[in-house]
N, C-alpha and C positions, 0 to 999 in steps of 0.2 A: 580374595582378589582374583581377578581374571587368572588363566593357567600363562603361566611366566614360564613354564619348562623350557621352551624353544630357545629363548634368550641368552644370549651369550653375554650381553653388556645393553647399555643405555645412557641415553645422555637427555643430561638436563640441562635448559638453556631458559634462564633468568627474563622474564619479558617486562623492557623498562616502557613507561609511558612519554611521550614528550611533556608532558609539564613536570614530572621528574629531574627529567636532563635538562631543563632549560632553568629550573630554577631551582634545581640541587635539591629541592627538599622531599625529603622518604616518604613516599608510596609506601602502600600493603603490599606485599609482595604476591608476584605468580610467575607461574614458570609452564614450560610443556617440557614433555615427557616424551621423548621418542626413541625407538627402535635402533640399532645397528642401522637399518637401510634407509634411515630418515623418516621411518612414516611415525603417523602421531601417536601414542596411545592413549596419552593422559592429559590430564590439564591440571595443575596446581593453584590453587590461589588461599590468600592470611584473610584467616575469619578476621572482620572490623572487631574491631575492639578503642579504645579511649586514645583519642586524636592526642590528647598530650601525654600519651606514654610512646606513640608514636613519634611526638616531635622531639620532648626530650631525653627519654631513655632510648630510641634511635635503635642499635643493634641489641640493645641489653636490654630490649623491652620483650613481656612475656607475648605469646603467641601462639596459636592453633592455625596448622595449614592443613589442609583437606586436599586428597588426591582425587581426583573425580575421572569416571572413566568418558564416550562420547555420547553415553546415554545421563551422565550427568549425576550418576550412582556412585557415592563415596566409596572409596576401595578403601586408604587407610588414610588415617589423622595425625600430625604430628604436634605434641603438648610440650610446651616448654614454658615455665613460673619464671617470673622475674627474680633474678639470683647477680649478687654484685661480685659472688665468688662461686664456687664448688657448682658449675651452671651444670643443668640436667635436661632432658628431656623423654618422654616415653610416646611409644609408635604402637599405634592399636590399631585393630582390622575394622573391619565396616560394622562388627558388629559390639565393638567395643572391648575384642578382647586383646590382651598385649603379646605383643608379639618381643617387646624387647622394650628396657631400659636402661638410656645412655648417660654414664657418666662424664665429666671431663675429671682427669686428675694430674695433680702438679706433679711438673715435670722441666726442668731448666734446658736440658739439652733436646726434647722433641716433644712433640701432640701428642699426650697418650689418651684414650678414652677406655672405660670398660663398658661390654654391652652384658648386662642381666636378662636374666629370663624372669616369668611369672614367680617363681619361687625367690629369686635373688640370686642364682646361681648363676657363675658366667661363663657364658658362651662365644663372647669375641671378645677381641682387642683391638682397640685402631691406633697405627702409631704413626706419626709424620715427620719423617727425620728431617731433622734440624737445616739440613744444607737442599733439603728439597721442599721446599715450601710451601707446595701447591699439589704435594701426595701424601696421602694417607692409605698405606698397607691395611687391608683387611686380615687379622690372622685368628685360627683356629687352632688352639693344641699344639701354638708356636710355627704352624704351619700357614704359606699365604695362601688364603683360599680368593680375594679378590682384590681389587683396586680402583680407590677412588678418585681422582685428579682434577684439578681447574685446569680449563684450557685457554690458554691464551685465545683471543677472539679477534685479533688483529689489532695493530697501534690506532688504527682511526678509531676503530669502536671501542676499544679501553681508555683513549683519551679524553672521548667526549660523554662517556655511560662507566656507570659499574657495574655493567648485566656481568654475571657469571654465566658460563658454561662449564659443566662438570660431564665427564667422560664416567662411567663406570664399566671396569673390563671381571668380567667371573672368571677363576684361575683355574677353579672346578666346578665341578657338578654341584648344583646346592639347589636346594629346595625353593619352591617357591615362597615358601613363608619368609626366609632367608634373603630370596630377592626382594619381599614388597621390606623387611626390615632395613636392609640396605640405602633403597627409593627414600624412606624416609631418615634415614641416617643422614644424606645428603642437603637436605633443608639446614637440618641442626648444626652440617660443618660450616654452609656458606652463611650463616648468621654468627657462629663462633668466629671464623677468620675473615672472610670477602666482603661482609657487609659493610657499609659506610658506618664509622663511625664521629663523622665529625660533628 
């Protein structure tokens, strides 16, 4: 993936189409990818895949989204299998190799997820306390290295859309392999909780 070091944080902001919001029914998803200072970097969009897993498995349906840069070169991919429980997803670079796989695991009082490396070993936690709804703690070694949020987008556009916009802020210093893991951790949260599921 491009060099990410400069990056402090990034936001992603869900791009709804009008025949979406006029007539409710799910689109493939895409999203842009932009900087701290607004500018663009990325462009997201959900490889097609079967119209009726789209209509009626809706947020539970499986899915690959591709991050593309403005030369239109896949930087990474994110894989997620159709799963009615124990939902998973794994985030690979442009050349297929994994950068990290995400677990969900049960939990009554918050969001916990673990993230695996190539071996199985784990290297984050994400957890989303219970009375915060719309954050999830990045943590390493118990420690928060980052954070990732829905931001509210204002009452007119959340009443008439469910575009998400997601904030990501870095707590420390991390690697760029770390950020494009991140970039794509952020697909797999707003399909687990913000997507429409009606």
């Amino acid at each position: 993936m491009q060099d990410l070091s400069y990056l402090n944080g990034f936001v992603v902001r869900q791009i709804k189409e009008w025949g979406e919001i006029l007539t409710g029914i799910e689109f493939r998803n895409k999203y842009s990818v932009k900087n701290e200072n607004g500018e663009e970097m990325f462009f997201a969009y959900e490889e097609k895949k079967s119209f009726l897993a789209l209509f009626f498995l809706t947020a539970n349906r499986p899915f690959t989204i591709h991050v593309i840069d403005k030369s239109k070169n896949v930087q990474i991919s994110i894989h997620r299998p159709h799963r009615w429980l124990f939902h998973e997803c794994k985030v690979v670079d442009d050349k297929g190799a994994l950068l990290g796989h995400v677990k969900w695991q049960f939990s009554i009082l918050k969001k916990l997820y673990q993230v695996l490396d190539e071996s199985g070993n784990e290297i984050l936690n994400i957890v989303g306390p219970i009375f915060k709804p719309w954050t999830f703690n990045v943590m390493r070694n118990g420690q928060q290295i980052a954070q990732i949020q829905k931001k509210w987008s204002g009452f007119g556009k959340e009443m008439f859309t469910d575009a998400d916009i997601f904030g990501v802020k870095f707590e420390q210093m991390l690697s760029d392999r770390d950020k494009a893991l991140l970039l794509g951790i952020v697909f797999f949260l707003d399909f687990m909780h913000f997507e429409s599921k009606d």
